[in-house]
C-alpha positions as CSV (number, residue, x, y, z in Angstrom):
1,X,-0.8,27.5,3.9
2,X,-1.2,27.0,7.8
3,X,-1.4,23.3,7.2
4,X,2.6,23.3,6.4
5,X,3.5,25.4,9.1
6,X,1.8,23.0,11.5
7,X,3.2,19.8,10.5
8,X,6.5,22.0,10.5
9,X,7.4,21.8,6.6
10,X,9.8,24.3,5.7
11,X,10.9,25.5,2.1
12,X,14.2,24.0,2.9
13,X,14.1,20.5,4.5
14,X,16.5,17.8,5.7
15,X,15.7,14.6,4.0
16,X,16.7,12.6,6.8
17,X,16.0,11.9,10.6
18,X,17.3,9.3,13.4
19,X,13.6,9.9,14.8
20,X,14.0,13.1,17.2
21,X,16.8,14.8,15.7
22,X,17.1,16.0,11.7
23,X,20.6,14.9,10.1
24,X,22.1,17.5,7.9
25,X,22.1,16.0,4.4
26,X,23.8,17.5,1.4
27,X,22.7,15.3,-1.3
28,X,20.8,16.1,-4.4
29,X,17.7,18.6,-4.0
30,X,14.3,16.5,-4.3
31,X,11.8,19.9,-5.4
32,X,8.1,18.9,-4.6
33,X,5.3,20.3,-6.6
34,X,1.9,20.1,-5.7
35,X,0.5,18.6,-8.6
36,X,-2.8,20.3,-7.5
37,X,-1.5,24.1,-9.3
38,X,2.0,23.3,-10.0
39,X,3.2,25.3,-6.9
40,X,6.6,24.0,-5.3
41,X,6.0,22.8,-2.0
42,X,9.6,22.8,-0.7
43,X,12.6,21.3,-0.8
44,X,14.5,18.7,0.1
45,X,18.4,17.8,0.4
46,X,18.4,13.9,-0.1
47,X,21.0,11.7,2.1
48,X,24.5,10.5,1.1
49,X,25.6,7.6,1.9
50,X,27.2,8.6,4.9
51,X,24.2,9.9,6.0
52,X,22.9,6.2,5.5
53,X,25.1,4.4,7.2
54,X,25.2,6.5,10.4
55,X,21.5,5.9,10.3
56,X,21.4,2.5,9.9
57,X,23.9,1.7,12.7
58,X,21.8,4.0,14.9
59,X,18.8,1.3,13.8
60,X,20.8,-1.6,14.5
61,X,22.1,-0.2,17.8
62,X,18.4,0.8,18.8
63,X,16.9,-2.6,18.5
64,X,18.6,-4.1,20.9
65,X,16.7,-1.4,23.7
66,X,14.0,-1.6,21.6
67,X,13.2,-5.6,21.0
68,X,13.4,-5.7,25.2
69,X,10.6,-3.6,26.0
70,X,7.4,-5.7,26.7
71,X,5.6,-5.4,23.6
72,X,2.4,-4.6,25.8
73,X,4.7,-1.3,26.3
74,X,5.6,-1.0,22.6
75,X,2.2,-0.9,22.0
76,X,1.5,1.9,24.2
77,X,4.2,4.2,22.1
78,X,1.9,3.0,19.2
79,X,-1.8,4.2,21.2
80,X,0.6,7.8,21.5
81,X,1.3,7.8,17.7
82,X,-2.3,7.5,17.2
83,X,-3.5,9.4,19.2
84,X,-0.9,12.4,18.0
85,X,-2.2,11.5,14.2
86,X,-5.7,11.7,15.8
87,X,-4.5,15.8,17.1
88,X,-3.3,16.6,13.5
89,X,-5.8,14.7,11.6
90,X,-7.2,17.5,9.5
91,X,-3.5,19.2,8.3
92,X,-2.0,15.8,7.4
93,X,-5.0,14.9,5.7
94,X,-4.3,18.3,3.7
95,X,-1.0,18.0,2.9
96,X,-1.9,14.6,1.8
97,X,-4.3,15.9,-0.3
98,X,-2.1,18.6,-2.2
99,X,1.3,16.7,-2.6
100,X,-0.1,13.9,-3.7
101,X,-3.3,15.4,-5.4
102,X,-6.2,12.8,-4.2
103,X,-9.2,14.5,-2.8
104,X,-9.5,16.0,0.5
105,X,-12.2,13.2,1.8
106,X,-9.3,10.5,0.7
107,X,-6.7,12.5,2.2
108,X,-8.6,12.3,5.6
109,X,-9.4,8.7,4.7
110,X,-5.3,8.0,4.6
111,X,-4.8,9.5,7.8
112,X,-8.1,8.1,9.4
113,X,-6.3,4.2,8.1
114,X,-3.3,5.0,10.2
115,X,-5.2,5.9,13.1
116,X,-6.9,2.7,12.5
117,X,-3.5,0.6,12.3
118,X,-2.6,2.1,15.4
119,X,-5.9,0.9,17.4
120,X,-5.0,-2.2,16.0
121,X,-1.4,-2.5,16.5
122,X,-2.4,-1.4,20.1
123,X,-4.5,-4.5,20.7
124,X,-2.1,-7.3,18.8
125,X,0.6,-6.1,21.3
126,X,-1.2,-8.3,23.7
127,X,-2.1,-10.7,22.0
128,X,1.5,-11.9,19.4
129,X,0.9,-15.9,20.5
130,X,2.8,-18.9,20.0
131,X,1.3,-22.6,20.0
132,X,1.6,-25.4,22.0
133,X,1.8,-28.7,20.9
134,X,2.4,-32.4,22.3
135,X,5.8,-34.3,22.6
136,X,5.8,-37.8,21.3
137,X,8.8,-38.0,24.6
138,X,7.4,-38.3,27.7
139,X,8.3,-35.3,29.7
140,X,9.0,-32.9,27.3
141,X,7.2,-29.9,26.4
142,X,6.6,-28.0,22.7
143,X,6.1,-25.0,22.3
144,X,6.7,-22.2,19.4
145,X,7.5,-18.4,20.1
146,X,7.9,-15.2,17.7
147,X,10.8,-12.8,18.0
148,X,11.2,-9.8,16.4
149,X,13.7,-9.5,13.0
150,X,15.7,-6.2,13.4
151,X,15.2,-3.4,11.1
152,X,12.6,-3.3,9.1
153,X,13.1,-1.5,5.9
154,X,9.8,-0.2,4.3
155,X,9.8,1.6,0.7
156,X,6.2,2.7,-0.1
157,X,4.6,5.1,-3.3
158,X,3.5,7.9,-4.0
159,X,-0.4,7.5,-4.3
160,X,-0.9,6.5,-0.6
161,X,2.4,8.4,1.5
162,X,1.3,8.1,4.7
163,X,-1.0,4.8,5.2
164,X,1.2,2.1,3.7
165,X,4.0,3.4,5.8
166,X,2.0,3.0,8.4
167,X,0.8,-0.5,8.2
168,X,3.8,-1.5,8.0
169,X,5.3,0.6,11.2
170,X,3.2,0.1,13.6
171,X,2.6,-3.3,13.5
172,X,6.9,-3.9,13.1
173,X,7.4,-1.5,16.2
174,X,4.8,-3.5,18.5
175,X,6.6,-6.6,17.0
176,X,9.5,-5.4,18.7
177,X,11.4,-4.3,15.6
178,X,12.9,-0.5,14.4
179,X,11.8,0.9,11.1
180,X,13.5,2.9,8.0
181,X,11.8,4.7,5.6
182,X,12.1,5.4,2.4
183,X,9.3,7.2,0.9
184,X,8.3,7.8,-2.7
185,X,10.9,10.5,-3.9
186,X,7.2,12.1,-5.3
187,X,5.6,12.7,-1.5
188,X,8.6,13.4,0.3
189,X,6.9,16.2,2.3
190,X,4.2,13.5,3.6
191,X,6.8,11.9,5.2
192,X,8.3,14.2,6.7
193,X,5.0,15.8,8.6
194,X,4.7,12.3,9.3
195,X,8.4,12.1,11.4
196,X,7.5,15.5,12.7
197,X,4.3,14.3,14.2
198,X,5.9,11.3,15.6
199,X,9.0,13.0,17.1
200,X,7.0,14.7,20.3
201,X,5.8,10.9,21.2
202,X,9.6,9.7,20.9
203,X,11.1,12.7,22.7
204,X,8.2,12.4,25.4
205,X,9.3,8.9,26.6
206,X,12.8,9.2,25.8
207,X,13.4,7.0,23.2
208,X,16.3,6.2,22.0
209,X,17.2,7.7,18.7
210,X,17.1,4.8,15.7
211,X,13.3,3.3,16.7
212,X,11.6,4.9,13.1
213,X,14.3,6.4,10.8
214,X,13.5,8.7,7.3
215,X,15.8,8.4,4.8
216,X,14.5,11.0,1.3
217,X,16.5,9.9,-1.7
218,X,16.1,8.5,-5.3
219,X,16.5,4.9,-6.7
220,X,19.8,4.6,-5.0
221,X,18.8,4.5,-1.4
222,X,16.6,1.2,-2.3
223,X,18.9,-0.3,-3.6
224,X,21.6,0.0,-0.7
225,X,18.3,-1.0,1.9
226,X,17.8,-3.9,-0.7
227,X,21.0,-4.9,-0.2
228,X,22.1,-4.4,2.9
229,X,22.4,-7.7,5.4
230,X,22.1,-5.8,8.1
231,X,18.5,-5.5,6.8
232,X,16.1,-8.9,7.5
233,X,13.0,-7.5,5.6
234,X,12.4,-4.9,2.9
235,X,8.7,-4.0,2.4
236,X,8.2,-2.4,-0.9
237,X,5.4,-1.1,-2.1
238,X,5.1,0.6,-6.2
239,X,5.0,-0.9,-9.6
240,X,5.9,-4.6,-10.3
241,X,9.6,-3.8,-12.2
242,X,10.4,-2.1,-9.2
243,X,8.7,-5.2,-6.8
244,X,11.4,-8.0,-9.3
245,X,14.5,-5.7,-8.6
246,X,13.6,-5.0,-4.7
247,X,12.9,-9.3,-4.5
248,X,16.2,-9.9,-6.7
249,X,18.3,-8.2,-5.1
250,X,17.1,-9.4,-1.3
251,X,17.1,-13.0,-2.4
252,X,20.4,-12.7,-3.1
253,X,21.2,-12.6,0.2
254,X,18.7,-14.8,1.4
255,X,16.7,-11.6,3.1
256,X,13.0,-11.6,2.7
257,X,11.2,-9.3,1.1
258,X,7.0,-8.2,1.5
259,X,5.6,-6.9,-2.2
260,X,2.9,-4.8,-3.0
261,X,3.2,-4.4,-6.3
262,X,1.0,-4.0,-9.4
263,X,-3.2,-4.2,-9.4
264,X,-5.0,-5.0,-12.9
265,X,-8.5,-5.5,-11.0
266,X,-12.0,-6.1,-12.7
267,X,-15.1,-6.0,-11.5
268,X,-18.0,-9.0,-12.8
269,X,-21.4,-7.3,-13.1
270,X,-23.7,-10.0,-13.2
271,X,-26.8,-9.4,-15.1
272,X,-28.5,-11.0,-11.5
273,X,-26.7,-7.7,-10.3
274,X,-28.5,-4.5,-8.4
275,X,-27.2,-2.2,-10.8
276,X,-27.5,0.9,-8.8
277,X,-24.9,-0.9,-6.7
278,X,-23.2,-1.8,-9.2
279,X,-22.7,1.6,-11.1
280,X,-21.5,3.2,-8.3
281,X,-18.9,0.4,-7.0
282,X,-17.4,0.5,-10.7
283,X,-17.4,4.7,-10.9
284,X,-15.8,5.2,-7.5
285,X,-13.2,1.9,-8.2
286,X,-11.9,3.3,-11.4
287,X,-11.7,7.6,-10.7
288,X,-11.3,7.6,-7.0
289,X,-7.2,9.2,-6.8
290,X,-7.4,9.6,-10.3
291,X,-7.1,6.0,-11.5
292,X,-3.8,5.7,-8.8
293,X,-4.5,3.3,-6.6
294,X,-3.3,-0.4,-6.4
295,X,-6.7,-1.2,-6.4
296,X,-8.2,0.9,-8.7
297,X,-11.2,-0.5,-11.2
298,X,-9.4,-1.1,-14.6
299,X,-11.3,-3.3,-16.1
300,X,-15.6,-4.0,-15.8
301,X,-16.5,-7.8,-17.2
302,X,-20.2,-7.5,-18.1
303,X,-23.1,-9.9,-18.7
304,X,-24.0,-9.7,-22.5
305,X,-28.0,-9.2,-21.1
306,X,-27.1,-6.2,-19.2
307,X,-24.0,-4.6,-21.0
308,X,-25.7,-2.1,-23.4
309,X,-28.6,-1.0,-20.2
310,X,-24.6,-1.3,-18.2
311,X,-22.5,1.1,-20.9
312,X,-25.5,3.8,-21.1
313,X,-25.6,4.0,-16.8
314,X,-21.6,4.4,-17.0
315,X,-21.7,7.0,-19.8
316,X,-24.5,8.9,-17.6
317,X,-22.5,9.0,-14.6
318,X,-19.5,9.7,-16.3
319,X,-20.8,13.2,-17.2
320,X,-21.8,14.1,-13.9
321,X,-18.0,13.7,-12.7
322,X,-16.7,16.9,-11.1
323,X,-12.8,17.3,-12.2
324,X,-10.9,19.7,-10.1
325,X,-9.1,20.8,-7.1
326,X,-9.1,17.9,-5.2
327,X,-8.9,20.3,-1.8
328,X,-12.3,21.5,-2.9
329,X,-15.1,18.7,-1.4
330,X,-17.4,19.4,-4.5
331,X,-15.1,17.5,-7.1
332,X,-14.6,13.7,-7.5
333,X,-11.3,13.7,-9.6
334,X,-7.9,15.4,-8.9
335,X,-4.9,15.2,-11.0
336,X,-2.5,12.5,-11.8
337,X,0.7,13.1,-9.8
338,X,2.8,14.6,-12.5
339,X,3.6,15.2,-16.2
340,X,5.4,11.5,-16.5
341,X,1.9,10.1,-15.7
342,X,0.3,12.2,-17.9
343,X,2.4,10.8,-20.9
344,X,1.8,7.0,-19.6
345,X,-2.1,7.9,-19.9
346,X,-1.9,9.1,-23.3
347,X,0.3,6.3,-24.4
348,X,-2.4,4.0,-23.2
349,X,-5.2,5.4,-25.0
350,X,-3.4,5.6,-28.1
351,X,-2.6,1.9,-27.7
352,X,-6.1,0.6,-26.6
353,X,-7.3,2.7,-30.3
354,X,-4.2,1.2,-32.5
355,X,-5.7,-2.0,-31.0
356,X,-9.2,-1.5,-32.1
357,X,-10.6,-0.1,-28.8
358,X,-13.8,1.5,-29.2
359,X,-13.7,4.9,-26.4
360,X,-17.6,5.3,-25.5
361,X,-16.4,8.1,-23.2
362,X,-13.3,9.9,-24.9
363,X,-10.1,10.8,-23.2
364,X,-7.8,13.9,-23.1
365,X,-5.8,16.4,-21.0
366,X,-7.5,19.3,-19.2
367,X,-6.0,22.8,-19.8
368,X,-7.6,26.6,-18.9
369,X,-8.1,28.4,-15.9
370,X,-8.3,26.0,-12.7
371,X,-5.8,23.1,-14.2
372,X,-2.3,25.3,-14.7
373,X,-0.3,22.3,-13.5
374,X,-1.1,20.5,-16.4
375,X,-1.9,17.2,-14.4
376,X,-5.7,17.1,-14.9
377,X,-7.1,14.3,-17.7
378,X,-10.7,13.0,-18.1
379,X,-11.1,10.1,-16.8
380,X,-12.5,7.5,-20.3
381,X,-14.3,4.7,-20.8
382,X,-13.3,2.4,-23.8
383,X,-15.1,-1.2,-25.2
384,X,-12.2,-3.6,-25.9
385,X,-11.6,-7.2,-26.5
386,X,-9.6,-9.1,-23.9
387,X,-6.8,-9.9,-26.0
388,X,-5.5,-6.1,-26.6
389,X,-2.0,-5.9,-24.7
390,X,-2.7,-3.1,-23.3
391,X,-5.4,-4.5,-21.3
392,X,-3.0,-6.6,-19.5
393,X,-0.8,-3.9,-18.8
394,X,-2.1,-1.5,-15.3
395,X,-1.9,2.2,-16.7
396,X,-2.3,4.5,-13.4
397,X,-5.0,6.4,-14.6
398,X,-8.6,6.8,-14.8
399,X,-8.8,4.4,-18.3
400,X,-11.6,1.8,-18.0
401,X,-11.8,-0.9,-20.2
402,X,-15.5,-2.6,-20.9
403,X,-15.9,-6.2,-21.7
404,X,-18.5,-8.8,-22.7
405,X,-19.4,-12.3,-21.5
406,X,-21.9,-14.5,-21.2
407,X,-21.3,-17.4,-18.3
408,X,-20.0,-16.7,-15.1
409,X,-17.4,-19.4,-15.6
410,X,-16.1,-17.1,-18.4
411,X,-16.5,-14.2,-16.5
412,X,-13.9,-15.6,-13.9
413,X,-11.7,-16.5,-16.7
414,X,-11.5,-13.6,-17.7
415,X,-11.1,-11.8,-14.6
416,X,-7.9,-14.1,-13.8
417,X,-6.8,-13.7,-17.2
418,X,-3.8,-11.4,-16.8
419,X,0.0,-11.3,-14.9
420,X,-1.6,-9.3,-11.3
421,X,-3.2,-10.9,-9.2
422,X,-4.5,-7.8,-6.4
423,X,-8.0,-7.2,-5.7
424,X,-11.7,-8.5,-7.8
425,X,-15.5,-8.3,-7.0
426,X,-18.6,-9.5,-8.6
427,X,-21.2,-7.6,-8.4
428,X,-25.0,-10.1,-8.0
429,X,-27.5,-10.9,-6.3
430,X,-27.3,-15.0,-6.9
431,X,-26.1,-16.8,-4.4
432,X,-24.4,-19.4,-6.8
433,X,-22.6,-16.8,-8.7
434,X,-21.1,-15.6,-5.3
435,X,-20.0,-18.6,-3.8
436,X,-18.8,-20.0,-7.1
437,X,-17.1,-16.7,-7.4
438,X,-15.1,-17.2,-4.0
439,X,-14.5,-20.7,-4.5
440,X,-11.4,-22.4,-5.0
441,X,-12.5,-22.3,-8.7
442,X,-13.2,-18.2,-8.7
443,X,-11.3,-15.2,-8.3
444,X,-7.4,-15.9,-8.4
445,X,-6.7,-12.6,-6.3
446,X,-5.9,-11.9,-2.8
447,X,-8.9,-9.7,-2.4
448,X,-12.5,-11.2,-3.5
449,X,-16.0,-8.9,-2.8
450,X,-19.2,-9.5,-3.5
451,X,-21.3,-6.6,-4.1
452,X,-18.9,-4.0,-3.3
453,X,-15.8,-2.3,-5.6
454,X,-12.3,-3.9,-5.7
455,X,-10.7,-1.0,-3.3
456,X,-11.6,0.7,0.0
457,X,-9.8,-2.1,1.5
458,X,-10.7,-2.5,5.8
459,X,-6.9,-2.5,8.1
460,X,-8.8,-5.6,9.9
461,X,-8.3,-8.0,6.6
462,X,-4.5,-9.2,5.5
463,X,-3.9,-6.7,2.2
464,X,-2.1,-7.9,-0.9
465,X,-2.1,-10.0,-3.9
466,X,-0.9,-12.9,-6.0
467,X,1.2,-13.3,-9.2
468,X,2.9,-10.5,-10.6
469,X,1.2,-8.3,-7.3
470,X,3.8,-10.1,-5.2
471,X,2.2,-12.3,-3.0
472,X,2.8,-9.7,-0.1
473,X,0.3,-9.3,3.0
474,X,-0.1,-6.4,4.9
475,X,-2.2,-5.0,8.0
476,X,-4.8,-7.0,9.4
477,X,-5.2,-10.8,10.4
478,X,-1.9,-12.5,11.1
479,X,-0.1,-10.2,8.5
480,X,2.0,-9.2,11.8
481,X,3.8,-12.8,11.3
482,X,5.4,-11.4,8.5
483,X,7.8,-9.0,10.9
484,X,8.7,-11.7,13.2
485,X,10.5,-15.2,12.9
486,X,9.3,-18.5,14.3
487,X,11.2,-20.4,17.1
488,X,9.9,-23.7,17.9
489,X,11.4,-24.7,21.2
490,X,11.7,-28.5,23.2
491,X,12.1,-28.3,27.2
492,X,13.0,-32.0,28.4
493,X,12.5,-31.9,32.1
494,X,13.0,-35.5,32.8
495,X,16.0,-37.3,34.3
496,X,16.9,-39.2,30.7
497,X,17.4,-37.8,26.9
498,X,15.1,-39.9,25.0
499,X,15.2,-39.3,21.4
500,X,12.8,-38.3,18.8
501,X,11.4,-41.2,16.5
502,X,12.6,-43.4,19.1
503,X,16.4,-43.7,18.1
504,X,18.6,-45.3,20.5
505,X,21.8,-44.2,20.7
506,X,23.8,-45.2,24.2
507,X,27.4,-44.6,25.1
């Protein structure tokens, strides 16, 4: 495929990289296959923790360069990422595509977000203000400043390899900070196309070796980033057990930590809704990647009026779903990312029916010609009640689960009624409904829409989520506060050392 040889994956790969130069790691072999036909991809020898510690006092060494460039000059290393991602677009958006499985439009979607994140890195490198503010001394002067923490360590998952990374990255490296990656053990080969890209802007302006690191490995290398002091902030991105270890073991030493964990998102289809809208936020939201992202559609809350006029739309459109090779344009669904997730998706169904679940559009595994890697499932539709367990469980799938109400103020009960906290929409026409919707009374979530799905989430808004999502915020808006640390700073340029609260104190 001449998409690998461009972004210069091999069959044998080093699973680690100071940022220009590959380190020669002997650890276990990482074997990625496409879950698109089952193919292996290549191979990768995961680091040791030699390996790690030689690149994370590379890092630490780094920063102190890196954190004195002007950050108007940090962000012009971020406008050359971007515009090297722009150049190699269409084969990273491929690769994307077939390690991961998502469609090829989504593929080139991921890349087209990091592009993004680089335009807007590239403008907040200009622009990382402090405040001023009013001494209650005469002749002194307030002011506060951010500097930049160190390494960044950022740990993202497999169903978006490339963009979360990203997020994170470029707005740490025009912060002033260095970055190591660990990626999802699943997408390894992403990540590595994605070093390889940004090597020839590093080697161009002679960087020094340490700025954005790639560390491949298993469990164990989170846990030595989680733990390690000489890390200020972990960003982890992936399920919320993972999210309660990462936080655990970074509280412990009073590190922070940035979570993007679990999404159980609904969408409230009002019966003041246009449903044409409506049926097509819902579709894309719960079988766009498969029923893998953070923000998928898990769970529709519909108006008793409209639910039977709601269920017959869904069941329609259902059948018109084109399940396939995602690298071919003319199908919607690709496969789940392996045979673990397969066995999570059949587990769910078989609890949602033990529970009393009611599937209006049935389940199941797809096997024949065209789906050899076993990963392909039809995406199903079941009627459930609320109380079901499983419904408060997120299954990364394409499961949707149908329910009933009758007020909006139920509706929003509802919709808050479970342990994540990520991303919600209501789908109406009624200006009440909306606002009541986004109010202070409405949607407990980090992300509230009105009249469009609950993902397909823009870089220029903060990402994330509350409760058991982690409370993390990512990309856009002042999310960039969360890679720096606040210094508030006095300058007394009288003659006399007046105190604060006007304390006397004379010697």
């Amino acid at each position: 495929m001449n998409f690998l040889q461009t972004l210069g994956i091999k069959e044998n790969n080093f699973g680690a990289s100071s940022g220009t130069i590959w380190i020669e790691t002997k650890g276990n072999c990482i074997s990625s296959h496409s879950p698109v036909d089952g193919k292996l991809i290549g191979k990768i020898n995961s680091v040791e923790k030699e390996n790690y510690e030689q690149l994370i006092s590379t890092a630490a060494k780094s920063f102190t360069q890196w954190r004195m460039t002007p950050a108007p000059q940090r962000g012009e290393i971020v406008r050359q990422i971007g515009d090297a991602l722009r150049k190699n677009k269409e084969p990273l958006g491929k690769l994307v595509s077939y390690e991961m499985g998502k469609s090829l439009q989504e593929g080139y979607g991921e890349v087209q977000e990091m592009i993004d994140i680089c335009d807007f890195a590239v403008g907040l490198s200009r622009q990382l203000y402090g405040l001023s503010m009013h001494s209650e001394r005469p002749h002194h002067r307030m002011y506060e400043q951010w500097h930049p923490l160190g390494i960044v360590g950022i740990i993202s998952a497999f169903n978006f390899p490339v963009a979360v990374w990203s997020w994170n990255a470029m707005l740490a490296l025009v912060c002033g900070n260095v970055c190591v990656w660990k990626p999802s053990e699943k997408t390894p080969l992403c990540a590595i196309a994605c070093q390889n890209i940004i090597k020839e802007v590093l080697t161009k302006n002679n960087l020094p070796e340490g700025i954005c690191t790639l560390i491949i490995g298993g469990r164990e290398v989170g846990e030595w980033m989680s733990n390690d002091n000489r890390i200020p902030l972990i960003s982890a991105t992936g399920s919320t057990r993972m999210g309660k270890e990462v936080a655990q073991a970074v509280g412990k030493r009073l590190g922070r930590s940035l979570l993007e964990l679990g999404g159980n998102n609904a969408i409230i289809i009002s019966k003041n809704a246009d449903l044409d809208i409506a049926i097509l936020g819902a579709v894309f939201g719960a079988v766009g990647t498969a029923g893998q992202r953070c923000t998928t559609t898990r769970r529709l809350i519909i108006q008793e009026e409209v639910y039977d006029t709601v269920k017959n739309k869904l069941i329609t459109a259902y059948k018109q779903l084109s399940i396939g090779d995602p690298m071919d344009e003319k199908n919607h669904v690709g496969p789940l990312i392996d045979k673990d997730a397969i066995k999570m998706y059949l587990h769910a169904i078989e609890e949602c029916k033990k529970e009393g679940g009611k599937f209006i559009v049935e389940g199941g595994v797809i096997t024949g010609a065209g789906f050899e890697s076993g990963c392909y499932v039809k995406p199903c539709i079941a009627e459930v009640e609320s109380t079901f367990k499983i419904v408060q469980h997120e299954t990364f799938a394409p499961i949707l689960y149908l329910l009933k109400y009758s007020t909006t103020v139920e509706a929003i009960a509802l919709q808050n009624n479970v342990p994540q906290g990520l991303s919600s929409a209501i789908m109406t026409n009624d200006l009440k409904e909306a606002e009541l919707f986004l109010s202070v009374a409405g949607s407990d979530c980090g992300i509230a829409n009105v009249n469009i799905g609950t993902s397909g989430a823009e870089i220029g808004g903060a990402f994330g989520g509350e409760k058991e999502t982690g409370g993390g915020r990512e990309s856009g808006s002042d999310a960039w506060k969360n890679y720096m640390r606040r210094q508030t700073n006095t300058i007394n340029y009288s003659n006399t050392l007046p105190l604060a609260q006007g304390i006397k104190f004379d010697i």
